[in-house]
Backbone as CSV, one residue per row, in Angstrom:
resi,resn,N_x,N_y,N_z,CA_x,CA_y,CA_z,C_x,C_y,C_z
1,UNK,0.859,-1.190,0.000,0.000,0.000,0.000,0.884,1.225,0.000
2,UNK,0.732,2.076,-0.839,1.357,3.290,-1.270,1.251,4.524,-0.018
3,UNK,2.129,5.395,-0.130,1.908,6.211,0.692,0.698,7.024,0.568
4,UNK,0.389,7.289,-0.571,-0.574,8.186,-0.930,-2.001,7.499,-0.126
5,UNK,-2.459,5.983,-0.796,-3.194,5.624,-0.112,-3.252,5.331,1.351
6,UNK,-2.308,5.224,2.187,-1.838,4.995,3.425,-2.594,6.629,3.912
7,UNK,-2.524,7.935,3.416,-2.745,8.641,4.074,-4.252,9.113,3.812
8,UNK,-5.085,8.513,2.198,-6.552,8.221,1.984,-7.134,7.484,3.372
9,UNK,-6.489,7.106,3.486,-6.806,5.871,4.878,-7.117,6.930,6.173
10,UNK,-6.150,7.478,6.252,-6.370,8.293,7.665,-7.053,9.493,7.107
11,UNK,-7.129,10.091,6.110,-8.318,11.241,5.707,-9.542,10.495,6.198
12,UNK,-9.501,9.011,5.860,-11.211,9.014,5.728,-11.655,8.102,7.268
13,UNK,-10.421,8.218,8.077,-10.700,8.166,9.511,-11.495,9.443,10.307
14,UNK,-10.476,10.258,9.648,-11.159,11.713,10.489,-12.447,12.082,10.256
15,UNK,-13.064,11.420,8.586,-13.931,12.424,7.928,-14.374,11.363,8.847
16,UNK,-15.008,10.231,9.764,-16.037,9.690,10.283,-15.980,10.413,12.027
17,UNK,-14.773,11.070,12.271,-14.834,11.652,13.818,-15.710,12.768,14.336
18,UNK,-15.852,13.104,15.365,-16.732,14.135,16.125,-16.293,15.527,15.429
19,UNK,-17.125,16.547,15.201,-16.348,17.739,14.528,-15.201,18.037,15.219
20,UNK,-15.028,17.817,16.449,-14.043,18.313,17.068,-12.921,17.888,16.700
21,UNK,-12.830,16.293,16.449,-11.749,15.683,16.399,-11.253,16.260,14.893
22,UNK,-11.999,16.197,14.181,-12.148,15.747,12.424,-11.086,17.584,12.285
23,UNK,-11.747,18.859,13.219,-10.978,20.016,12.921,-9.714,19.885,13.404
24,UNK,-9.206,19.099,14.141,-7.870,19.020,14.478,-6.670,19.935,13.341
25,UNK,-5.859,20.619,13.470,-5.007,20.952,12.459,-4.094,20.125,11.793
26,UNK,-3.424,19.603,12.431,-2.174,18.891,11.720,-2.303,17.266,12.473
27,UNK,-1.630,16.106,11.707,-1.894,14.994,12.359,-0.453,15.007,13.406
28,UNK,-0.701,14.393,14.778,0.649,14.206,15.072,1.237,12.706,14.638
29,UNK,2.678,12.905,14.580,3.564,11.906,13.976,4.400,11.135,15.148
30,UNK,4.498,9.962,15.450,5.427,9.414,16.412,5.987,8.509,15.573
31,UNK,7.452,8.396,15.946,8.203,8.114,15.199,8.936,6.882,16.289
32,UNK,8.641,5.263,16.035,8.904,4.490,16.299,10.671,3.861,15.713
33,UNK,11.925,4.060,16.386,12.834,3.400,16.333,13.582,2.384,16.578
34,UNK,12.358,1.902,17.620,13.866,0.596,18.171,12.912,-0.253,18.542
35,UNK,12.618,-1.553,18.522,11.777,-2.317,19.564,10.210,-2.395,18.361
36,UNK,10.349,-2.320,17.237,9.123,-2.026,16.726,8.038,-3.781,16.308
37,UNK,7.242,-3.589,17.068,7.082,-4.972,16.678,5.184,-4.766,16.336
38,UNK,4.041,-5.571,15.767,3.218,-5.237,15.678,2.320,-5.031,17.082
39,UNK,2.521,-5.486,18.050,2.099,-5.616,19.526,2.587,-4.200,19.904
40,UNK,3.944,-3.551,19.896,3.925,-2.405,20.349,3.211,-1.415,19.898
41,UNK,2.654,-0.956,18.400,2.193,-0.516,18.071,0.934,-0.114,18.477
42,UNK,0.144,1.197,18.492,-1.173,0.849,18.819,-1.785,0.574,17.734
43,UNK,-3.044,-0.250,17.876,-4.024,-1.124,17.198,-3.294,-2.014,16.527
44,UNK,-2.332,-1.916,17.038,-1.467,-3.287,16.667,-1.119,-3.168,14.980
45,UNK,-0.799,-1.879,14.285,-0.911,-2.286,12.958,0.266,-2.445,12.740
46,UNK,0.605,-3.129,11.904,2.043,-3.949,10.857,2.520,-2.229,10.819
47,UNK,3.966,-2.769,11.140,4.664,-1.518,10.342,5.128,-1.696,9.055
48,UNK,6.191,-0.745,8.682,6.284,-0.171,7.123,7.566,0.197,7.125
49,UNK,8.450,-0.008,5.554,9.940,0.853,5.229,9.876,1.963,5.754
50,UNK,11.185,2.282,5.952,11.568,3.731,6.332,10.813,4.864,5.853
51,UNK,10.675,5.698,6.706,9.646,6.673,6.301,8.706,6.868,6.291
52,UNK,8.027,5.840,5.673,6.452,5.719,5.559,5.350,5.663,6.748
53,UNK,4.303,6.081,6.607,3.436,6.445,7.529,2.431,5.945,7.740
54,UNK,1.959,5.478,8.912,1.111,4.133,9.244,0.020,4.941,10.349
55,UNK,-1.573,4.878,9.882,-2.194,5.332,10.899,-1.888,4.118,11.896
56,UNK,-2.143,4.942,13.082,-1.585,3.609,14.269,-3.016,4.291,15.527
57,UNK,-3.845,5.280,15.328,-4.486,5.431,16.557,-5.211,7.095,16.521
58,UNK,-6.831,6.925,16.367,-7.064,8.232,16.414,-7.564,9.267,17.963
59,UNK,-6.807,9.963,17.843,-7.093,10.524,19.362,-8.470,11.463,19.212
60,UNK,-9.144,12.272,20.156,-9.730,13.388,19.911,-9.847,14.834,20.373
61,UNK,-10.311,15.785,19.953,-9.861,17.048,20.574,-8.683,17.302,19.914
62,UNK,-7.804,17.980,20.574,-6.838,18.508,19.907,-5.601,17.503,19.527
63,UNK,-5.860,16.184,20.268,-5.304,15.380,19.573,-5.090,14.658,18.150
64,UNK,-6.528,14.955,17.787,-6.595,14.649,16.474,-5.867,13.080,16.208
65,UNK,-5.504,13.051,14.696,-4.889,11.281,14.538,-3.635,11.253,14.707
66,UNK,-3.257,10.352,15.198,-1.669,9.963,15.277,-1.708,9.499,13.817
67,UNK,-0.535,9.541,13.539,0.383,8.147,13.097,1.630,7.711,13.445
68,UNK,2.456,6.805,13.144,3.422,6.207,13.346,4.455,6.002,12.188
69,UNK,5.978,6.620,11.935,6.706,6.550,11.646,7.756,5.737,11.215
70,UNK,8.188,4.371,10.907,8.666,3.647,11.131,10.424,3.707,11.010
71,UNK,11.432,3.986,11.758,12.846,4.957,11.123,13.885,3.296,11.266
72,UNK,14.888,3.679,10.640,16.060,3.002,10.449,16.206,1.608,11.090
73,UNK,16.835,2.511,12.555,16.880,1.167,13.504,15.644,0.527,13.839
74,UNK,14.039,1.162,13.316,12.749,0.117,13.823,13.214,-0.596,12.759
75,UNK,13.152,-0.891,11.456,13.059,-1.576,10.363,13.660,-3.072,10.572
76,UNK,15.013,-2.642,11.255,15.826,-3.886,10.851,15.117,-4.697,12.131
77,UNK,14.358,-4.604,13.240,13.619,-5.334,13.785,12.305,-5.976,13.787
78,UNK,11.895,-5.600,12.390,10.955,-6.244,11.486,11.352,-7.404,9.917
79,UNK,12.841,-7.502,9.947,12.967,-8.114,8.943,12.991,-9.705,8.869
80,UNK,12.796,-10.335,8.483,12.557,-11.736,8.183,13.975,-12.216,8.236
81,UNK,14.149,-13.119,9.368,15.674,-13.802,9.714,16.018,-14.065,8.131
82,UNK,17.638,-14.058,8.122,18.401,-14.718,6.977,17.989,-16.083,6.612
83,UNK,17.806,-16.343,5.032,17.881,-17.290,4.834,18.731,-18.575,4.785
84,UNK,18.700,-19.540,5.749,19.438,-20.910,6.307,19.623,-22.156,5.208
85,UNK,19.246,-21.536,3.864,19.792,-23.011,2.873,21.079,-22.094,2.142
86,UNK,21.675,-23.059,1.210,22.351,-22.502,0.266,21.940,-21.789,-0.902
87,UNK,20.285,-22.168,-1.162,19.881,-21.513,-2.272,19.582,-19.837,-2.003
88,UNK,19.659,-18.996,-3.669,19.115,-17.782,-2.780,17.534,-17.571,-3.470
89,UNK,17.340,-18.425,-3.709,15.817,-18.105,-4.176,15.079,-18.694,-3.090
90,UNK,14.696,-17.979,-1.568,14.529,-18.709,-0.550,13.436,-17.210,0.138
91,UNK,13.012,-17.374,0.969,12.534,-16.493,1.626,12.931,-16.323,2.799
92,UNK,12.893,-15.224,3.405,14.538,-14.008,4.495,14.721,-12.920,3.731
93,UNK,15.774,-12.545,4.918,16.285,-11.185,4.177,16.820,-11.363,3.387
94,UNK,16.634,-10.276,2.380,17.395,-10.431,0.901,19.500,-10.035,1.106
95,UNK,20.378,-10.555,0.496,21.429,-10.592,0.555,21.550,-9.506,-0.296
96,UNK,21.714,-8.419,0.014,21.790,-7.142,-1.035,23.412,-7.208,-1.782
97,UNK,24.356,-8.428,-1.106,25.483,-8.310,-1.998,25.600,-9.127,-3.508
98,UNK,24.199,-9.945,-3.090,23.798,-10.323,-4.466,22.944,-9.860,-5.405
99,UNK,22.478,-8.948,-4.931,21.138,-8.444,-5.893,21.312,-7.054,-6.096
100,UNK,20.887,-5.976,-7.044,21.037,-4.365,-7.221,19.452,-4.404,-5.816
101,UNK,19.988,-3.222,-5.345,19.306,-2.550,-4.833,18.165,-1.673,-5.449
102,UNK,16.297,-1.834,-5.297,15.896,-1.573,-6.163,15.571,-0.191,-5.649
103,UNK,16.593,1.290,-5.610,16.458,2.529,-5.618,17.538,3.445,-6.424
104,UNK,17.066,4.776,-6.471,18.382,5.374,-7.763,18.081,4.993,-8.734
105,UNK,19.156,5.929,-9.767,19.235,4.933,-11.163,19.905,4.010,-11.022
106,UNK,19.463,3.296,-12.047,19.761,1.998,-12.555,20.266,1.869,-14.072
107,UNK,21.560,1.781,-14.704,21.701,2.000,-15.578,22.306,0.345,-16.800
108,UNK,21.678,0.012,-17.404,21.548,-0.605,-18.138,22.248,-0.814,-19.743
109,UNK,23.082,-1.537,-20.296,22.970,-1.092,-21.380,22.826,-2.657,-22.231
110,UNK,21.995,-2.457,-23.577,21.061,-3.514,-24.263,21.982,-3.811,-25.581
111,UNK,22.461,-5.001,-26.013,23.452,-5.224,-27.325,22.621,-6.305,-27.996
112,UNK,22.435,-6.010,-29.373,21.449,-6.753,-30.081,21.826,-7.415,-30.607
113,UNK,22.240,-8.982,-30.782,23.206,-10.126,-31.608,22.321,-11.118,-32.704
114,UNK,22.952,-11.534,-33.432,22.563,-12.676,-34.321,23.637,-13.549,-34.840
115,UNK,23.285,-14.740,-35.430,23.374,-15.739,-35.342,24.080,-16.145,-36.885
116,UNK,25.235,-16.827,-37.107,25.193,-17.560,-38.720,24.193,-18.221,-39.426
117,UNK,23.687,-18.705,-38.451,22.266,-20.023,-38.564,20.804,-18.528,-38.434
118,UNK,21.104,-17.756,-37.956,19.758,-17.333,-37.509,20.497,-15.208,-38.216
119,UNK,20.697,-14.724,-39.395,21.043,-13.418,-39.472,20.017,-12.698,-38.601
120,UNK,20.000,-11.811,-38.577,18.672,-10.876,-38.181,17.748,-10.021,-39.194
121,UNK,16.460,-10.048,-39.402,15.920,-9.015,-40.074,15.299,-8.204,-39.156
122,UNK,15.352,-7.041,-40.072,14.685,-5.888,-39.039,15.197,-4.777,-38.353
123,UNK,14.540,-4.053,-37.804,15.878,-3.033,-36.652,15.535,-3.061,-35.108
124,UNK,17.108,-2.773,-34.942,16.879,-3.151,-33.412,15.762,-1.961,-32.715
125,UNK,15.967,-0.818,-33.222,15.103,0.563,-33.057,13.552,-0.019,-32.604
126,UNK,13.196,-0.737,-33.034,11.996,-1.074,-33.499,11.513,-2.199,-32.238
127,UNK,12.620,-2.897,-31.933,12.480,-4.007,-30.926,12.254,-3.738,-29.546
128,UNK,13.409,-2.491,-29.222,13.879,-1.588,-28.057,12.457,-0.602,-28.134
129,UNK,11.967,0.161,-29.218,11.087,0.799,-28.643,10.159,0.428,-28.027
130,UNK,9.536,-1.468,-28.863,8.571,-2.107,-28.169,8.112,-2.043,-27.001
131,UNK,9.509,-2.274,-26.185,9.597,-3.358,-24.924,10.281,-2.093,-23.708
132,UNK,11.089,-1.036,-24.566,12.227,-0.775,-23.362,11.301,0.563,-22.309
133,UNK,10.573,1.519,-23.187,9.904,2.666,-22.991,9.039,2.495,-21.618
134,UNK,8.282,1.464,-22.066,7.006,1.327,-20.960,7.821,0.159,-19.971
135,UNK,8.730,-0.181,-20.295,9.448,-1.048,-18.834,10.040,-0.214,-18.145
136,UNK,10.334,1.006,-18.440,11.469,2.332,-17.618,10.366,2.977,-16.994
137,UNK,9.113,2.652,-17.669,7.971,3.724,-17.073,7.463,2.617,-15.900
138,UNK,7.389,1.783,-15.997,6.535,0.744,-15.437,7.561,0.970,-13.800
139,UNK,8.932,0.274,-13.957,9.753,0.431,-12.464,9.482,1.947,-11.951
140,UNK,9.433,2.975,-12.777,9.083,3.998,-11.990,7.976,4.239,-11.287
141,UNK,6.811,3.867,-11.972,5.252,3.562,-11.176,5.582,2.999,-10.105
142,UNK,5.977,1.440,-10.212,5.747,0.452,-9.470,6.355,1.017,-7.841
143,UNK,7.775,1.501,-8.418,8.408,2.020,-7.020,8.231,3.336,-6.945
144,UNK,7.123,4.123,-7.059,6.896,5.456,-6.665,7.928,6.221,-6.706
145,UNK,8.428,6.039,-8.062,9.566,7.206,-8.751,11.000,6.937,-7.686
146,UNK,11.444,5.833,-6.655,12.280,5.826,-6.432,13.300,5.125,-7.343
147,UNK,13.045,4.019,-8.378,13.751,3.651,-8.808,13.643,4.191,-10.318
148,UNK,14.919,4.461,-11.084,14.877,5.253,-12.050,15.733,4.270,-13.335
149,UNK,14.656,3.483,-14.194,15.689,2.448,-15.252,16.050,3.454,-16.583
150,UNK,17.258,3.011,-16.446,17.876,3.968,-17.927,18.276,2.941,-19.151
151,UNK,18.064,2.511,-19.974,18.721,1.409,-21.179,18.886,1.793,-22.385
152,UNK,20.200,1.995,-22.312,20.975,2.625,-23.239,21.447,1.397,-25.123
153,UNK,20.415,1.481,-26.035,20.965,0.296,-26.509,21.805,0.749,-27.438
154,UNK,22.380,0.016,-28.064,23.338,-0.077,-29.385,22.979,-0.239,-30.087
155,UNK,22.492,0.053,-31.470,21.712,0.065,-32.597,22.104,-0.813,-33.628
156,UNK,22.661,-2.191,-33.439,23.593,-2.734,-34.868,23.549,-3.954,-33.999
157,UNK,23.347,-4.756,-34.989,23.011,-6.235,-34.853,24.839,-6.757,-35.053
158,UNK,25.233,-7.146,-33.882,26.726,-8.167,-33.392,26.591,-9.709,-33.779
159,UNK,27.558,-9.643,-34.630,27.520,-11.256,-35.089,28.101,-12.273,-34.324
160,UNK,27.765,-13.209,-33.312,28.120,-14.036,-32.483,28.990,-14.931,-33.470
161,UNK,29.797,-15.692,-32.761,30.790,-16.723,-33.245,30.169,-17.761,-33.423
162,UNK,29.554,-18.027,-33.094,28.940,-19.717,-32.607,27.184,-19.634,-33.291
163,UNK,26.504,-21.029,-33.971,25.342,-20.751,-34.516,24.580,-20.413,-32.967
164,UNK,23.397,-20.407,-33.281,22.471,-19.907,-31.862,22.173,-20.948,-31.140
165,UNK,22.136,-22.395,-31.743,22.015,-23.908,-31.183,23.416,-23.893,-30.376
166,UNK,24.097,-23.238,-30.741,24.942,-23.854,-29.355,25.233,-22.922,-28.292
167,UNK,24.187,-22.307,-27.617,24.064,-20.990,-26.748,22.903,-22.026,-25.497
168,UNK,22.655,-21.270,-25.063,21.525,-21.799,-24.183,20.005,-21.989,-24.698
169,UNK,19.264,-22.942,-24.047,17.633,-23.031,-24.364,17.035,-23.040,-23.716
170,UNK,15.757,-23.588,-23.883,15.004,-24.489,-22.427,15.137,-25.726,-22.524
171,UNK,16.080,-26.391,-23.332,16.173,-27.990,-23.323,18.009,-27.778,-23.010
172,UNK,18.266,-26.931,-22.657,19.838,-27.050,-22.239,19.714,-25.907,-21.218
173,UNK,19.498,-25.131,-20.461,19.296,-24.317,-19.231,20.636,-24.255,-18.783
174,UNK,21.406,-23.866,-19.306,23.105,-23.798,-18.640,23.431,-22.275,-18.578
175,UNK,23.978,-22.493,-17.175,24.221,-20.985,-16.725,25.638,-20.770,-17.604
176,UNK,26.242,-22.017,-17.808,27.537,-21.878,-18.617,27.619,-21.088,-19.796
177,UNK,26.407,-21.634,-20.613,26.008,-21.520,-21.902,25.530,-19.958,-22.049
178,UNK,24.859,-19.936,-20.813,23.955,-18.158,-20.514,25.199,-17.353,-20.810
179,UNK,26.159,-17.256,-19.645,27.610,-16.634,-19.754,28.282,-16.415,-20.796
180,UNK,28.137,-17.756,-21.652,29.050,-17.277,-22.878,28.957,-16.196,-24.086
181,UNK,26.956,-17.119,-24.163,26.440,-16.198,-24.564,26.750,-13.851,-24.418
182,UNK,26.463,-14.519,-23.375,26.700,-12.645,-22.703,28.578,-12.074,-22.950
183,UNK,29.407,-13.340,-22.853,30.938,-13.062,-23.018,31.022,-12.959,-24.512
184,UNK,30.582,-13.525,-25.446,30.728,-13.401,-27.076,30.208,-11.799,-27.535
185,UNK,28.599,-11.683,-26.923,27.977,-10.327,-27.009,29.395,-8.761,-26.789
186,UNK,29.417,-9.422,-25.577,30.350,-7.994,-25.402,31.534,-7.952,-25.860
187,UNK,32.303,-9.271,-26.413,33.356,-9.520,-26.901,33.216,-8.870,-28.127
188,UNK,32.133,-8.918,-29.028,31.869,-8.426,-30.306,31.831,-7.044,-30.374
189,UNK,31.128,-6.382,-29.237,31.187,-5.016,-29.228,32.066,-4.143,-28.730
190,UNK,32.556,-5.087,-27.930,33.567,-3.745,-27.302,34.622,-3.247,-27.777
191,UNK,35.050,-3.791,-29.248,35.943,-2.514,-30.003,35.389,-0.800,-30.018
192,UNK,34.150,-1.091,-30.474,33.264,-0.114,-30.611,32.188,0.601,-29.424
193,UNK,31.814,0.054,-28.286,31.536,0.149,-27.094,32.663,0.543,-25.661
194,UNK,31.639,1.458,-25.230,32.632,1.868,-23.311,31.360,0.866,-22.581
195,UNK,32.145,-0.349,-22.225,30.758,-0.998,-21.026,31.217,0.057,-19.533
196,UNK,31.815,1.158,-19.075,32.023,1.380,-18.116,30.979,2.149,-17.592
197,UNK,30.552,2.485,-16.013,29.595,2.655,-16.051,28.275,2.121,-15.534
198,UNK,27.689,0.939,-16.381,26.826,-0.072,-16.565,26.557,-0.710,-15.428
199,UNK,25.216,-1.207,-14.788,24.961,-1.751,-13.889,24.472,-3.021,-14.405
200,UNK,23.881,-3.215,-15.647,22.907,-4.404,-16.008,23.893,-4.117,-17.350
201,UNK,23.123,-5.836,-18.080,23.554,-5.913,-19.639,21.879,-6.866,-20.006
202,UNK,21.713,-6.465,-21.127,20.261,-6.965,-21.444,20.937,-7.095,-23.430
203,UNK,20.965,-9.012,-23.586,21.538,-9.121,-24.488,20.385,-9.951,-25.481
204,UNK,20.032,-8.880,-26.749,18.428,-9.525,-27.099,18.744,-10.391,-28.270
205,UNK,18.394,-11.299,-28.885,18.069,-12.514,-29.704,17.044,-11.987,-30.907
206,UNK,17.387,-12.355,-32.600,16.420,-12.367,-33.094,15.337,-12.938,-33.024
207,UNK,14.059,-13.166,-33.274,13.380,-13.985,-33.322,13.731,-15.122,-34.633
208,UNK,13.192,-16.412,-33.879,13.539,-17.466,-34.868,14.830,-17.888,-34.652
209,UNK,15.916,-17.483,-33.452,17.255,-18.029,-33.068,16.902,-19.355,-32.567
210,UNK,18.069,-20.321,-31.978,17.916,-21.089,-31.007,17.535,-20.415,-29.770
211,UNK,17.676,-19.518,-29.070,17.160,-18.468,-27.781,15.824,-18.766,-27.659
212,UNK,15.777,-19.697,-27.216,14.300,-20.119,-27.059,13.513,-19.431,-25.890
213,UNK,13.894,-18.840,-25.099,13.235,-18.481,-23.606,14.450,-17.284,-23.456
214,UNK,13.864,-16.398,-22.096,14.285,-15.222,-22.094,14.642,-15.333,-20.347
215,UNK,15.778,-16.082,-20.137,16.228,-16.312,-18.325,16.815,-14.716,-18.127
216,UNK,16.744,-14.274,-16.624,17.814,-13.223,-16.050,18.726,-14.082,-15.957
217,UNK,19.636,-12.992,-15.956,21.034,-13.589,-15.465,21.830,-12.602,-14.233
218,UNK,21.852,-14.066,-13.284,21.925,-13.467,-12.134,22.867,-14.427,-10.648
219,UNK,23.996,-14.202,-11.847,24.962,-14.986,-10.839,25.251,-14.359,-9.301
220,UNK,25.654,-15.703,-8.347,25.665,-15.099,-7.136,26.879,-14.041,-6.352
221,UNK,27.343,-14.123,-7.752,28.831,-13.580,-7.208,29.699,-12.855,-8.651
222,UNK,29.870,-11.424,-8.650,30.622,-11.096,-9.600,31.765,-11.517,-10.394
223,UNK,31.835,-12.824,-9.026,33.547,-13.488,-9.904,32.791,-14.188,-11.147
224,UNK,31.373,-14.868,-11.469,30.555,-15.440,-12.547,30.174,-14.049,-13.600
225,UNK,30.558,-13.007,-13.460,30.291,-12.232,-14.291,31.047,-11.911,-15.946
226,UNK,30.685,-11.222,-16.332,31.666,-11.082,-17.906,31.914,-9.086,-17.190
227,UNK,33.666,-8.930,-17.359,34.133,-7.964,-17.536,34.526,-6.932,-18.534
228,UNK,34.266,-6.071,-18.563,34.767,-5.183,-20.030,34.752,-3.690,-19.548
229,UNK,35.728,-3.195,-19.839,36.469,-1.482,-19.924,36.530,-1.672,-17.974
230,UNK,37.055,-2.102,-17.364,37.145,-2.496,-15.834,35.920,-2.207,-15.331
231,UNK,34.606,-2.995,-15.870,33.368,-3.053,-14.960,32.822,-4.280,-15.458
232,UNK,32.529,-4.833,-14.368,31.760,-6.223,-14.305,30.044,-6.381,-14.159
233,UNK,30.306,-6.885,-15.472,28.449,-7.152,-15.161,28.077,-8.212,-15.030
234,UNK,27.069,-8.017,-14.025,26.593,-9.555,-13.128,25.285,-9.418,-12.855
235,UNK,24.701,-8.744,-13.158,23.374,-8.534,-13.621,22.297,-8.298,-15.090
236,UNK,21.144,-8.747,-15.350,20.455,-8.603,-16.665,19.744,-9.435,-17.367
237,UNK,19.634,-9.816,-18.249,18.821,-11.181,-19.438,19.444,-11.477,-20.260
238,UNK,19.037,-12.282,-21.226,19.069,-12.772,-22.087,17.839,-13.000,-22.740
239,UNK,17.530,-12.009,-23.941,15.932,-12.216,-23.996,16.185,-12.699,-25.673
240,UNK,15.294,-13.414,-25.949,15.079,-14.426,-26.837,13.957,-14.520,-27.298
241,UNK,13.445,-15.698,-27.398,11.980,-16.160,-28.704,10.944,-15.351,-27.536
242,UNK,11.021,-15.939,-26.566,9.562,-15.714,-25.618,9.325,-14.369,-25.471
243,UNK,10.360,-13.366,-25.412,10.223,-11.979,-25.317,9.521,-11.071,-26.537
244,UNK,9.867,-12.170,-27.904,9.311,-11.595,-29.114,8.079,-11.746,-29.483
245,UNK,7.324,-12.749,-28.811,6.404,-12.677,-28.669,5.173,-12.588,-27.788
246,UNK,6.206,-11.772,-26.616,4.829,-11.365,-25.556,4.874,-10.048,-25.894
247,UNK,3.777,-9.497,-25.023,3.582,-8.159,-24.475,4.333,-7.116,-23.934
248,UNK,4.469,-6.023,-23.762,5.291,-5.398,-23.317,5.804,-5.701,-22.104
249,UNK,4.482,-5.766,-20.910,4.786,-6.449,-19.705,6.011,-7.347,-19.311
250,UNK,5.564,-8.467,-20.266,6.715,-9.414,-20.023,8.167,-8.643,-19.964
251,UNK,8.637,-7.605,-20.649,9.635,-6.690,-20.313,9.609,-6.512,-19.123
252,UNK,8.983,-6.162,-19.096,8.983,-5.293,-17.002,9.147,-6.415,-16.327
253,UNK,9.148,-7.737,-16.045,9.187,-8.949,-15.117,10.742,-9.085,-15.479
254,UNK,11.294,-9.136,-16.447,12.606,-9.402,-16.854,13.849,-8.906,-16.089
255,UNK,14.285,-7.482,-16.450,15.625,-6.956,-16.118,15.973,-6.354,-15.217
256,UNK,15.476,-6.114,-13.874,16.249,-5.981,-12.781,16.189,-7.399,-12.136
């Protein structure tokens, strides 16, 4: 629940209070730091990320409505213990040394390849406008303008070494295969390319390649990454057949 609606919520507390309460001027704010649990709270409500504002209790008279604050040190006493397997697709706290952090920009850049077995027709212009526009708009909605996607593509179809059958599929799922894929891509471009910079790499497939499916790629550790101009990317996709023929959406589920 958004902030905006979070505070619809407490407008339409007051509009049901005694005139007295309802004229109150300003709401007061208490700002919960340490010890925050849903029991301490009054009416017991769930707290919220930093910042955000939680009706927690309406007073009357000049008390008017509280709310509740939730700051720094409350947060980290609401988070979901670490996850105890080796996998990280697990539920816990997220390991932020594996994953981008989803605030700021986010800067991206997209290299368009084909195949001996598979040339490309078409322009990449055309592919990127599809998919990339309303996915930069979409993370900004979604995270209330905190997160900001930038994807910068390269306009010229890179001729891979290898036909597209011997890259990854969904009948071969190799993170090996994913990698190389992404190491040939930038290998091809970076006479002509600065990868420095770059937080993500988003490496797209004609349609009709072997690229049968469109995986992130999202090794657990930058040492699995592909390097170029001294920056390592270890974040992004590989988008392929399935991307060419969905919806824009399917973009937006993809690249962070």
């Amino acid at each position: 629940m958004g902030l905006g609606v979070r505070w619809l919520v407490a407008v339409s507390l007051v509009a049901l209070l005694p005139a007295s309460a309802a004229g109150a001027a300003v709401p007061r704010i208490t700002a919960y730091s340490v010890g925050v649990t849903a029991d301490t709270l009054p009416l017991a409500i769930a707290t919220g990320p930093v910042g955000n504002l939680w009706p927690t209790e309406v007073g009357t008279g000049s008390a008017g409505l509280t709310s509740g604050r939730v700051e720094a040190a409350g947060v980290a006493d609401c988070l979901p213990p670490p996850a105890t397997t080796q996998s990280f697709h697990n539920s816990g706290a997220i390991n932020w040394t594996s994953f981008l952090r989803p605030q700021g920009p986010l800067k991206a850049i997209m290299l368009f390849v084909d195949y001996p077995d598979r040339p490309a027709v078409g322009s990449t212009t055309d592919v990127f406008s599809r998919y990339v526009p309303k996915a930069e708009q979409w993370y900004s909605a979604v995270s209330y303008g905190k997160v900001s996607l930038s994807v910068t593509p390269v306009n010229t179809w890179f001729r891979m070494p290898r036909p597209s059958t011997g890259y990854m599929s969904r009948a071969n799922a190799s993170f090996t295969a994913q990698r190389q894929l992404i190491q040939d891509a930038v290998s091809a471009a970076d006479p002509t390319v600065d990868f420095g910079g770059y937080q993500l790499i988003y490496v797209v497939s004609p349609s009709g390649s072997g690229i049968d499916y469109s995986p992130g790629f999202t090794p657990t550790s930058p040492a699995f990454g592909v390097t170029a101009d001294g920056n390592t990317l270890w974040h992004g996709a590989t988008l392929g057949k399935r991307m060419s023929r969905s919806s824009w959406n399917f973009a937006t589920a993809v690249p962070v």
